[in-house]
C-alpha positions as CSV (number, residue, x, y, z in Angstrom):
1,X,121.1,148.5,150.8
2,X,121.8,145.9,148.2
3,X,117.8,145.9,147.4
4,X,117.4,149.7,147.3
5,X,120.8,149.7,144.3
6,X,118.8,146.6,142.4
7,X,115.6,149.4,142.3
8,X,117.7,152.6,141.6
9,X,119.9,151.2,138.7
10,X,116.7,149.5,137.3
11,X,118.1,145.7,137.5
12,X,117.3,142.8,138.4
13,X,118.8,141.5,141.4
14,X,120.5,138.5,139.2
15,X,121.9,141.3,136.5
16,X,119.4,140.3,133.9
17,X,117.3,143.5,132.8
18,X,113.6,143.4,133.7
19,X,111.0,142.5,131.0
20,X,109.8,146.1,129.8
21,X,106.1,146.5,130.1
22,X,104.8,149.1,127.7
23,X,103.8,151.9,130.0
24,X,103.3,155.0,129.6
25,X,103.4,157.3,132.3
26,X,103.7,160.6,130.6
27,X,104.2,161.3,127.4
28,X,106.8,160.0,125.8
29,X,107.3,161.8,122.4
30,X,110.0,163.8,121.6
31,X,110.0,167.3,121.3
32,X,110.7,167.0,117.3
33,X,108.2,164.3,116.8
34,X,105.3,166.6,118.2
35,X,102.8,168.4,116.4
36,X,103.3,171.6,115.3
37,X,101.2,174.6,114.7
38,X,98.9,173.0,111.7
39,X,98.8,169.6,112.3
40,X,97.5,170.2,115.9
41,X,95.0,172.8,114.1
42,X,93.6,170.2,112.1
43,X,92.7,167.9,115.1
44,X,90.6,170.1,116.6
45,X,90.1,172.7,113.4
46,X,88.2,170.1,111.6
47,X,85.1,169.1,114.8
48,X,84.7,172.8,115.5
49,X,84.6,174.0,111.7
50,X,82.1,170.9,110.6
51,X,79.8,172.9,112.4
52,X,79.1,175.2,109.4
53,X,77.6,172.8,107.8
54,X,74.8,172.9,110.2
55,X,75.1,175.4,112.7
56,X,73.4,179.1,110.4
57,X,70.3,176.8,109.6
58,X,69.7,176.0,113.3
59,X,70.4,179.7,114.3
60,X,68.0,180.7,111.7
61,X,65.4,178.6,113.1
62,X,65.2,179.8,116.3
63,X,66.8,183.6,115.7
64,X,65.6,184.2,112.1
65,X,67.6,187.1,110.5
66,X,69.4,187.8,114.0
67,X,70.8,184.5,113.1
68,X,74.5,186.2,111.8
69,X,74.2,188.6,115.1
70,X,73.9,185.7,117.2
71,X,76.4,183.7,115.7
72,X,79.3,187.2,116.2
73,X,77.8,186.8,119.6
74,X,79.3,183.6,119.8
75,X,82.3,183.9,118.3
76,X,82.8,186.8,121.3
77,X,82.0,184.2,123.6
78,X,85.1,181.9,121.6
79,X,87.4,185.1,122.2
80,X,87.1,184.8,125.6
81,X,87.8,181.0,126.0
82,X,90.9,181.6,124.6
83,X,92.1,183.5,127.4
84,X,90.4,181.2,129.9
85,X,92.1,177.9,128.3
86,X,95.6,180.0,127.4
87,X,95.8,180.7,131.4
88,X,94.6,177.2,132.2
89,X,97.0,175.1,129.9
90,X,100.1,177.2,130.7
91,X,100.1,176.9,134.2
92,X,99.0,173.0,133.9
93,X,101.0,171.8,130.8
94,X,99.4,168.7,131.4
95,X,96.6,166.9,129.1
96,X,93.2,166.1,130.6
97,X,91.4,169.5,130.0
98,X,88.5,170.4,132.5
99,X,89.3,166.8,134.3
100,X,93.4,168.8,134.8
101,X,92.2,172.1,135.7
102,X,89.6,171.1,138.5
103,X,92.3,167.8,140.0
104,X,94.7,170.3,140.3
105,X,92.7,173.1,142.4
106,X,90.3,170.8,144.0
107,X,89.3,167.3,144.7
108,X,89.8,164.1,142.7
109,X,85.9,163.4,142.6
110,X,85.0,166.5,141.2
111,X,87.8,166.2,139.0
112,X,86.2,163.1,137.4
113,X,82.8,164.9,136.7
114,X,84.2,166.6,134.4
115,X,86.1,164.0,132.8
116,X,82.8,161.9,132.7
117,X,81.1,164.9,130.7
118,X,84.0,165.0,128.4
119,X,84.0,161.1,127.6
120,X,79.9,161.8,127.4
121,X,80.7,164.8,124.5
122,X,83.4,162.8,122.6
123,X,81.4,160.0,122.3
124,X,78.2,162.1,121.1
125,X,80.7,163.5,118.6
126,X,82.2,160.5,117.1
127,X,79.1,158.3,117.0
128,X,77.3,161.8,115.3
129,X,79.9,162.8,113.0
130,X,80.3,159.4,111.8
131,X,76.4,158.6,111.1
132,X,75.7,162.1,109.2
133,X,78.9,161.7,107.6
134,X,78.0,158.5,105.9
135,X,74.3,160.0,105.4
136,X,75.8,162.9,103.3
137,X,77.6,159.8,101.2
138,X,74.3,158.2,101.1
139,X,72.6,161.1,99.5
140,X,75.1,160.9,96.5
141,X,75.0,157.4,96.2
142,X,71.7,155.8,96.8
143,X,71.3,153.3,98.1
144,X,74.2,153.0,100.7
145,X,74.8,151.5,104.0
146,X,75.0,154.0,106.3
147,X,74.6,152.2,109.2
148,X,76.7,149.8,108.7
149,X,79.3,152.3,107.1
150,X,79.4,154.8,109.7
151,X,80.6,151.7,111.8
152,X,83.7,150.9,109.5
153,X,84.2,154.6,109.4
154,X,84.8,154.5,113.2
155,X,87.0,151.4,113.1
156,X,89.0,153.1,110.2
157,X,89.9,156.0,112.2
158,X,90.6,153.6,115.6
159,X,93.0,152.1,113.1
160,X,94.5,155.1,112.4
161,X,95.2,156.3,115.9
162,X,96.3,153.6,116.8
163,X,99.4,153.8,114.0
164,X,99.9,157.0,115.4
165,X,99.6,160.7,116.2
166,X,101.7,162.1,113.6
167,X,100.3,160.3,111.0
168,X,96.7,160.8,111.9
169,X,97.2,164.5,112.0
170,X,98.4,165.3,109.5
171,X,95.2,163.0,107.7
172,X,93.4,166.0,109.9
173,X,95.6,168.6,108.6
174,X,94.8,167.3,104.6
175,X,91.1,167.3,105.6
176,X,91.2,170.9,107.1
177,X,92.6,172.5,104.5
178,X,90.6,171.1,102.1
179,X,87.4,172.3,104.4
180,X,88.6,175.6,104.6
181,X,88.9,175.4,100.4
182,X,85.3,174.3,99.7
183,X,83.8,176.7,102.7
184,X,85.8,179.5,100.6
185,X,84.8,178.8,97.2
186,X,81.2,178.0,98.7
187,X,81.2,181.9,100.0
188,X,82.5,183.4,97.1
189,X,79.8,181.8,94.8
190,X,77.0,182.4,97.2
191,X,78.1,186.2,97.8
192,X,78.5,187.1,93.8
193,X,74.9,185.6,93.8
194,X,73.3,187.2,96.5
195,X,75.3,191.0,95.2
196,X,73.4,190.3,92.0
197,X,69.9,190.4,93.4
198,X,69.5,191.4,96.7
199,X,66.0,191.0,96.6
200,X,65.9,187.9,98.5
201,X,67.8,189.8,101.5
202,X,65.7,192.6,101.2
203,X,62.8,190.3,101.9
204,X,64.4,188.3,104.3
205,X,65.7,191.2,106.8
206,X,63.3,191.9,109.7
207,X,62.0,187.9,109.8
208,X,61.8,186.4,112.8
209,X,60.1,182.6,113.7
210,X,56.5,182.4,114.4
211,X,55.3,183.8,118.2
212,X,59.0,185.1,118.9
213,X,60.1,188.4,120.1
214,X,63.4,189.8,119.8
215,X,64.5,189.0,123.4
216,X,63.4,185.0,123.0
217,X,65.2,184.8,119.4
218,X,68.3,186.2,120.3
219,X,68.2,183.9,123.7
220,X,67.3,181.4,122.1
221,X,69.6,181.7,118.7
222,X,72.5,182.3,121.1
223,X,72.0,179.4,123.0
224,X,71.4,177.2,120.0
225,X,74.1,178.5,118.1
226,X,76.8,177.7,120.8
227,X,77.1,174.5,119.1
228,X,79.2,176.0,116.6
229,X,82.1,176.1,119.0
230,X,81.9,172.4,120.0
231,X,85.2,170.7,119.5
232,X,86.9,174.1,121.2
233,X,87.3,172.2,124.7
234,X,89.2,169.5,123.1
235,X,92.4,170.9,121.9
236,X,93.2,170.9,125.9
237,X,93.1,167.4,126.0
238,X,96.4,166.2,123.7
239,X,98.6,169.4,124.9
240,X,101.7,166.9,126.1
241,X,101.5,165.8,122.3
242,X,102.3,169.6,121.0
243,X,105.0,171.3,120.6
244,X,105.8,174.5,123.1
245,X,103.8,177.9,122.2
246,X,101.6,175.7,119.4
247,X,98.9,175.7,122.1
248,X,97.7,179.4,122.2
249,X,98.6,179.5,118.0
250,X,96.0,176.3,117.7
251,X,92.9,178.5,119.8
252,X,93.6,181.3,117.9
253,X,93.3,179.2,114.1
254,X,90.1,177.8,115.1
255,X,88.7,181.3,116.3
256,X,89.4,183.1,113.2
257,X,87.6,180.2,111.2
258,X,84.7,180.1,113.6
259,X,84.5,183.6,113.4
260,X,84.5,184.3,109.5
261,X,82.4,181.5,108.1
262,X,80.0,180.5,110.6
263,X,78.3,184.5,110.7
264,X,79.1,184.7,107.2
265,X,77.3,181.5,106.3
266,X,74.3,182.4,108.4
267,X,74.2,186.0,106.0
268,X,74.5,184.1,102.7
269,X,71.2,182.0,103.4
270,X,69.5,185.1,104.3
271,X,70.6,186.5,100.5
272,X,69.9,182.9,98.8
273,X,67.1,181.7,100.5
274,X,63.1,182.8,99.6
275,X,62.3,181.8,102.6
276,X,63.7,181.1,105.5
277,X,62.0,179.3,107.1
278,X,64.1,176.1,106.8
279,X,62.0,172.7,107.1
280,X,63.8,170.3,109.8
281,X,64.9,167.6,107.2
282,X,66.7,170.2,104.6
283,X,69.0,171.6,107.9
284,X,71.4,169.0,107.9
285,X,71.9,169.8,104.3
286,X,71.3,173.0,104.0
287,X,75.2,173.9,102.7
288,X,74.4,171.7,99.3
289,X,71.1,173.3,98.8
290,X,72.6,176.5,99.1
291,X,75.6,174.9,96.6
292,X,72.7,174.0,94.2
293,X,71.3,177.2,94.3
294,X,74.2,179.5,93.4
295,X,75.9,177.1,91.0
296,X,74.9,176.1,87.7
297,X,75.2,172.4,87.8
298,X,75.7,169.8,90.5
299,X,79.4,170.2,90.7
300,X,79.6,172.5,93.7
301,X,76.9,170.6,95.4
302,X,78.5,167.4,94.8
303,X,82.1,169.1,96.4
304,X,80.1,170.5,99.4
305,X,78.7,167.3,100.1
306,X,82.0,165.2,99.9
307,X,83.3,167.8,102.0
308,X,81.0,167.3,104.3
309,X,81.5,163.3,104.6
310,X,85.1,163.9,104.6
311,X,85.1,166.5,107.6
312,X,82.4,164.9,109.6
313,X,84.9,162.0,109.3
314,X,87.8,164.4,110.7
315,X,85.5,165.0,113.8
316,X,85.6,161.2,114.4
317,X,89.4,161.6,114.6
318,X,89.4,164.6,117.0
319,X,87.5,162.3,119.2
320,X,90.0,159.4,119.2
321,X,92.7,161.9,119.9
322,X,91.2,163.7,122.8
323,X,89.7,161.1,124.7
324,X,93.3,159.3,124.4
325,X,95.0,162.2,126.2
326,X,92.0,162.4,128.6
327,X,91.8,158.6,129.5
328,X,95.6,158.2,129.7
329,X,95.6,161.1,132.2
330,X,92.7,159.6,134.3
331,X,94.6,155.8,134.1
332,X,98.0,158.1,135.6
333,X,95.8,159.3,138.5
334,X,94.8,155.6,139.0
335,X,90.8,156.8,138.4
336,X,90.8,153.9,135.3
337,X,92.5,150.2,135.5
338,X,96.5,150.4,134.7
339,X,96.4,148.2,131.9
340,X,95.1,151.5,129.4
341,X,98.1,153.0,129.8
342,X,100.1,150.3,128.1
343,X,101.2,151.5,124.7
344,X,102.0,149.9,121.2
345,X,105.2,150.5,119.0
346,X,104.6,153.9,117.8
347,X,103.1,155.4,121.1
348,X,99.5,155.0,120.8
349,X,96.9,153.5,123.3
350,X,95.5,150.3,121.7
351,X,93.2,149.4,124.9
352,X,91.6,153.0,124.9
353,X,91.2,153.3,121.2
354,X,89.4,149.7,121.2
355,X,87.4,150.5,124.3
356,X,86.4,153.6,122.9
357,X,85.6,152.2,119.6
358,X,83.4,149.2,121.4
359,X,81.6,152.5,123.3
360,X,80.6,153.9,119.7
361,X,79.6,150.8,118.2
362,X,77.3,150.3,121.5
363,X,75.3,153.1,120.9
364,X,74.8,152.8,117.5
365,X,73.7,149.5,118.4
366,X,71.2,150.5,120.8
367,X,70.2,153.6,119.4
368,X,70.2,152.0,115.6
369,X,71.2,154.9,114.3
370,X,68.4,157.2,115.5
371,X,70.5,160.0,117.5
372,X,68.3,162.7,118.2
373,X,68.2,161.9,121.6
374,X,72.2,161.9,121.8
375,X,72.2,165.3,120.5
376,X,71.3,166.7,123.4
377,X,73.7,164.9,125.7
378,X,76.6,166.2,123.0
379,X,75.0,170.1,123.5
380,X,74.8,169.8,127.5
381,X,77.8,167.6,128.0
382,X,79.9,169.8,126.0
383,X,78.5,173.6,127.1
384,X,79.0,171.7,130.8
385,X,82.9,170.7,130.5
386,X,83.6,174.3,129.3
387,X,82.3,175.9,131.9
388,X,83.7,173.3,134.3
389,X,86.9,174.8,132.9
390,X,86.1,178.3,133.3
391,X,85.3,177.1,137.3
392,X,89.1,175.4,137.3
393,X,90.5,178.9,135.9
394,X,88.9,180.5,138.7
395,X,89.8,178.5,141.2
396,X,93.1,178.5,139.7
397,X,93.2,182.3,140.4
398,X,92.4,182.1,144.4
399,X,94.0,178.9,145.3
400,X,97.3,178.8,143.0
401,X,98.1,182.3,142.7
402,X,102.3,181.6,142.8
403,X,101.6,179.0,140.4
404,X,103.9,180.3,137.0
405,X,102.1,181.0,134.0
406,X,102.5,182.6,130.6
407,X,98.7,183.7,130.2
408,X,96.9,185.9,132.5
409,X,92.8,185.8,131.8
410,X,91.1,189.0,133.7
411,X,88.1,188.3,136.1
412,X,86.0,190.3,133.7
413,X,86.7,187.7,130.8
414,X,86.6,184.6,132.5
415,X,82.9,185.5,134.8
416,X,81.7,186.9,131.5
417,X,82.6,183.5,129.4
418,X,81.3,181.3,132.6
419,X,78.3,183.6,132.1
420,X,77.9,183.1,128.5
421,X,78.0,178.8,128.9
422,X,75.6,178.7,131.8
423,X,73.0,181.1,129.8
424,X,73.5,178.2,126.9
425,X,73.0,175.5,129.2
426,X,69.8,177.1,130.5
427,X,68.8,178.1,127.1
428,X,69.0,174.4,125.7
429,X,67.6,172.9,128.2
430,X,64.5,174.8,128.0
431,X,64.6,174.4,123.9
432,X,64.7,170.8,124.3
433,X,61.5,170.9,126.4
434,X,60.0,173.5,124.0
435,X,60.8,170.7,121.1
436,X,59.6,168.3,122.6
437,X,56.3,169.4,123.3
438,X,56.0,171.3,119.4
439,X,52.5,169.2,118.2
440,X,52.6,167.6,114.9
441,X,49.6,166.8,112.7
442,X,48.3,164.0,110.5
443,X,45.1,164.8,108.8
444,X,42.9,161.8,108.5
445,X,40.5,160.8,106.0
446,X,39.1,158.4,108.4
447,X,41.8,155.9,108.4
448,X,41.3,152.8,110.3
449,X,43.4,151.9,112.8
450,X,46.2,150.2,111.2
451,X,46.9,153.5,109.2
452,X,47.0,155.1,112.0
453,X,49.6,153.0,113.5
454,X,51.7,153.5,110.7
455,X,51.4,157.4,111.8
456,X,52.3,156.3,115.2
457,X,55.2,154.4,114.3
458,X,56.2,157.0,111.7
459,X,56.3,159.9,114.0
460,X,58.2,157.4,117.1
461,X,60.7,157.0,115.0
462,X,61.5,160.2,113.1
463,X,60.2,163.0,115.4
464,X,61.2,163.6,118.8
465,X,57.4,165.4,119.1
466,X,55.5,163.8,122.0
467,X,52.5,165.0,120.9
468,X,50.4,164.6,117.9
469,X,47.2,166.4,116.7
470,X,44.8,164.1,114.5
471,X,42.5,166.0,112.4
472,X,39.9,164.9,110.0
473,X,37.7,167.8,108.0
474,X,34.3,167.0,107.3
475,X,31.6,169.0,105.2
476,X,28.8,167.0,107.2
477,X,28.6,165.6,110.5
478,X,27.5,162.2,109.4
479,X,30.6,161.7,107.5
480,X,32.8,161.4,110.6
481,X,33.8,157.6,110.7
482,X,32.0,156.1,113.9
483,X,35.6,154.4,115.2
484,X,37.3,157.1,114.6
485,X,37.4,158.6,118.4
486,X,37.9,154.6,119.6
487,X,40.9,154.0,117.4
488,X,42.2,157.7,118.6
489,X,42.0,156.0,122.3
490,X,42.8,152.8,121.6
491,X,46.2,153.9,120.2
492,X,46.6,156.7,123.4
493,X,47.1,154.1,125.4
494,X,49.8,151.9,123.2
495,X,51.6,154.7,122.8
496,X,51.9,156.8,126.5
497,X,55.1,158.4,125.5
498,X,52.8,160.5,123.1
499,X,49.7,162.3,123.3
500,X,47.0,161.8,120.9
501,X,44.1,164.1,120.0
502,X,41.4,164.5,118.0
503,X,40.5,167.9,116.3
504,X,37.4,167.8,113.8
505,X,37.0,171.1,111.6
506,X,33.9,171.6,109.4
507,X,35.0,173.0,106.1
508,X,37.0,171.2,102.7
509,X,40.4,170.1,103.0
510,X,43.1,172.2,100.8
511,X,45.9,175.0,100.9
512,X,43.4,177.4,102.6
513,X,42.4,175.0,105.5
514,X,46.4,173.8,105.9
515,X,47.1,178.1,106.1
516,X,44.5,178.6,109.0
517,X,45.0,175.5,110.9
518,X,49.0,175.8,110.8
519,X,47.8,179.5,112.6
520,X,45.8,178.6,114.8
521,X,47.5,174.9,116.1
522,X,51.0,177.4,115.7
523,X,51.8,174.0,114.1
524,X,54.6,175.0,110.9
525,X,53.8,173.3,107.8
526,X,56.5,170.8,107.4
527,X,55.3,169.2,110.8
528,X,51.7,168.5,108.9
529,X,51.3,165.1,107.7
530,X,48.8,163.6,105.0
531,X,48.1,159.9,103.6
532,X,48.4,159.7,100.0
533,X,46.0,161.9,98.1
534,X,43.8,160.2,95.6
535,X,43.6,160.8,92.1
536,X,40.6,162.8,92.9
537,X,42.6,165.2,95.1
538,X,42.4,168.6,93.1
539,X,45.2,170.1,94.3
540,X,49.3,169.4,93.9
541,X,51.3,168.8,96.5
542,X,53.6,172.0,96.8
543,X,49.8,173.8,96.9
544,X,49.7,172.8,100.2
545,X,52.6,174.2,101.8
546,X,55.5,171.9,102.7
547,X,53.0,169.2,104.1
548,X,54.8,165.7,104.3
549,X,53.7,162.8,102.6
550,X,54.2,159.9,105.3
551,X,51.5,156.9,104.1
């Protein structure tokens, strides 16, 4: 009896208090220190709405002028989510997202699939945000350390979590706002130019990509253009840190952004562009090309792209907070080691924020900056956790139907948003096989074969093409280099990941021969590469089309 009064009132059985370990079971902030209606928009405002900055080129790409269609599509998609995570999080007040919604309704180990997938999307986000972030600086002030910078960008923000949610958000709030500023002054200029020649849409309307119909680029837009709602699942993830009824208020911030700029975007490069057919290295920066053309100056350019740096950078924050809530909630279930859960001064999570931080750095490491491959684990993993939390709202429905709850999503909505995630999972998939497999092609002069090892190496390390197309043009037979077809072989075996082969076309290299071959190879311009012309060469450069310059 004596032992079970020592545990109840908390002492020691001498009368001395126990040494307080810094635990923290559930969260532990009071109801006036959480985060209200803005600051817990910024969090997550600032990783979905940095997808502007790319998001209308890649719908272009694959949908063409459908691309503002496709991206409303989306946004549709978004208005259904909201009831799906509105039902969700008011039944389960709980944080954890996906990882919450399927422990409560079914097992543990399904549970932690979805957690797995989320840790999977925040660290694609973080470790992505951070590196084009520091890019965009780098294309302002050459030359600059990305690599290494986009590494003190991540410790910066671990730092910053760790002295707190409060203080972090409302860093996240700052940044949002001034997102939401640029993106609006950004429109405005873009849409007085565009009113004053509408030429450009005019020409515009009606294109669609090379070989596509108008089932594929809508399919295939769609699916690509679900990466503008990316950061969506990950205001479920810190609800414990929010104050009651901010939850539904949040979702509905982020739609209405979503839903104005990103359609609205995608329509102003339609009315700016000449032609849309956007080369792969101008996508990432397409927002400051669009800035340079409809301002006079480098001033709005120069905003656009420190907006960029500084919202990419607000991404890397959402991260830190979500996968804090998510790994603290895993550690409470006893899936992760108990020692994450012990907490610092102000709240925070020291061990996740470093382990998380030691994660980024990791890939970075091993990747050295080259991320195209992690792109596609940050579409999949992301597209997967939503619709693992579509599955927990269904569930939800059959097996806790007495279960209280302040949201009710109808069947309808949530089959039709599972729908809508599991069509962009397919449709991804099967992009990434289709981009895989797109040829490139080097036209040779007959280089030996330490030229074309520098192609090799060029295209390893900057395309994610596994196949490349090695043409030479001759006007006689005898002028084909003897070696050429050994080197070709040799250099198919080094390299098995790609596929080498050798095309030889009679005729005279120039813009006419580039025009037919891009036809017939259904090989775009900008993925032709040439050696450097001589001074012989009787043609410039943008005669031929886009073609890259590589040796």
């Amino acid at each position: 009896m004596d032992i079970v009064n020592t545990v109840v009132n908390n002492q020691a059985p001498s009368g001395r208090k126990p040494k307080k370990k810094r635990l923290s079971p559930q969260s532990s902030i009071p109801e006036a220190g959480k985060l209200g209606q803005w600051p817990a928009t910024g969090i997550c405002g600032n990783d979905i709405t940095s997808s502007t900055l790319y998001v209308a080129a890649i719908a272009t790409y694959y949908a063409g002028y459908l691309a503002p269609v496709v991206l409303l599509i989306v946004a549709g998609v978004l208005y259904l989510y909201r009831s799906v995570y509105n039902e969700v999080v008011t039944a389960l007040p709980l944080n954890g997202g996906a990882y919450n919604a399927l422990l409560n309704t079914t097992s543990k180990f399904k549970a932690s699939i979805a957690a797995c997938l989320t840790v999977l999307s925040y660290l694609a986000t973080a470790v992505i945000s951070a590196r084009i972030s520091m890019a965009y600086i780098e294309s302002l002030f050459p030359p600059w350390p990305a690599l290494y910078a986009s590494v003190g960008l991540l410790a910066v923000f671990a730092v910053l979590t760790m002295i707190g949610i409060s203080e972090s958000s409302r860093v996240a709030m700052v940044i949002f706002i001034f997102h939401m500023l640029t993106l609006t002054v950004l429109a405005i200029s873009a849409l007085v130019n565009m009113f004053a020649d509408m030429s450009l849409l005019t020409a515009n309307w009606g294109y669609l990509p090379p070989n596509t119909s108008l089932i594929s680029a809508l399919f295939f837009g769609f699916s690509a253009a679900l990466l503008g709602i990316s950061g969506f699942e990950s205001s479920s993830n810190f609800v414990e840190e929010q104050k009651a009824g901010v939850f539904p208020k949040m979702l509905r911030n982020m739609w209405v952004a979503v839903s104005i700029f990103n359609p609205l975007i995608a329509l102003l490069v339609l009315g700016n562009f000449d032609n849309i057919q956007i080369p792969e290295h101008q996508r990432d920066y397409l927002l400051a090309i669009l800035a340079e053309r409809v301002f006079t100056g480098n001033g709005l350019k120069v905003l656009v792209s420190i907006d960029a740096a500084v919202v990419l950078s607000g991404a890397v924050l959402t991260s830190y907070v979500g996968v804090t809530g998510l790994i603290r909630r895993m550690a409470l279930d006893r899936c992760l080691p108990q020692f994450l859960l012990r907490t610092n001064r102000r709240g925070s999570s020291p061990w996740i924020i470093l382990s998380f931080f030691a994660l980024c750095v990791s890939v970075i490491g091993v990747t050295g900056g080259r991320l195209l491959s992690l792109a596609g684990v940050y579409t999949i993993s992301f597209l997967s956790v939503m619709t693992l939390f579509a599955t927990g709202n269904i569930l939800l429905k059959v097996r806790r139907k007495r279960l209280q709850r302040d949201f009710v999503a109808s069947w309808p909505t949530v089959l039709l948003a599972l729908t809508a995630t599991i069509i962009g999972i397919v449709g991804n998939i099967v992009m990434k096989d289709e981009f895989n497999s797109q040829a490139v092609v080097f036209f040779t002069r007959g280089d030996d074969a330490a030229n074309l090892n520098r192609v090799m190496l060029y295209v390893r390390h900057n395309e994610t093409s596994n196949r490349i197309l090695i043409v030479h043009v001759y006007e006689d037979k005898k002028d084909i280099p003897d070696s050429l077809r050994q080197d070709i072989a040799f250099l198919d075996k080094v390299y098995p990941e790609i596929k080498m082969d050798l095309v030889l076309r009679s005729g005279i290299f120039g813009p006419e021969m580039v025009e037919q071959l891009s036809q017939e190879l259904n090989v775009p311009k900008n993925y032709m590469f040439i050696g450097h012309p001589g001074k012989k060469f009787p043609h410039n450069i943008a005669e031929l089309g886009g073609v890259r310059l590589i040796i």
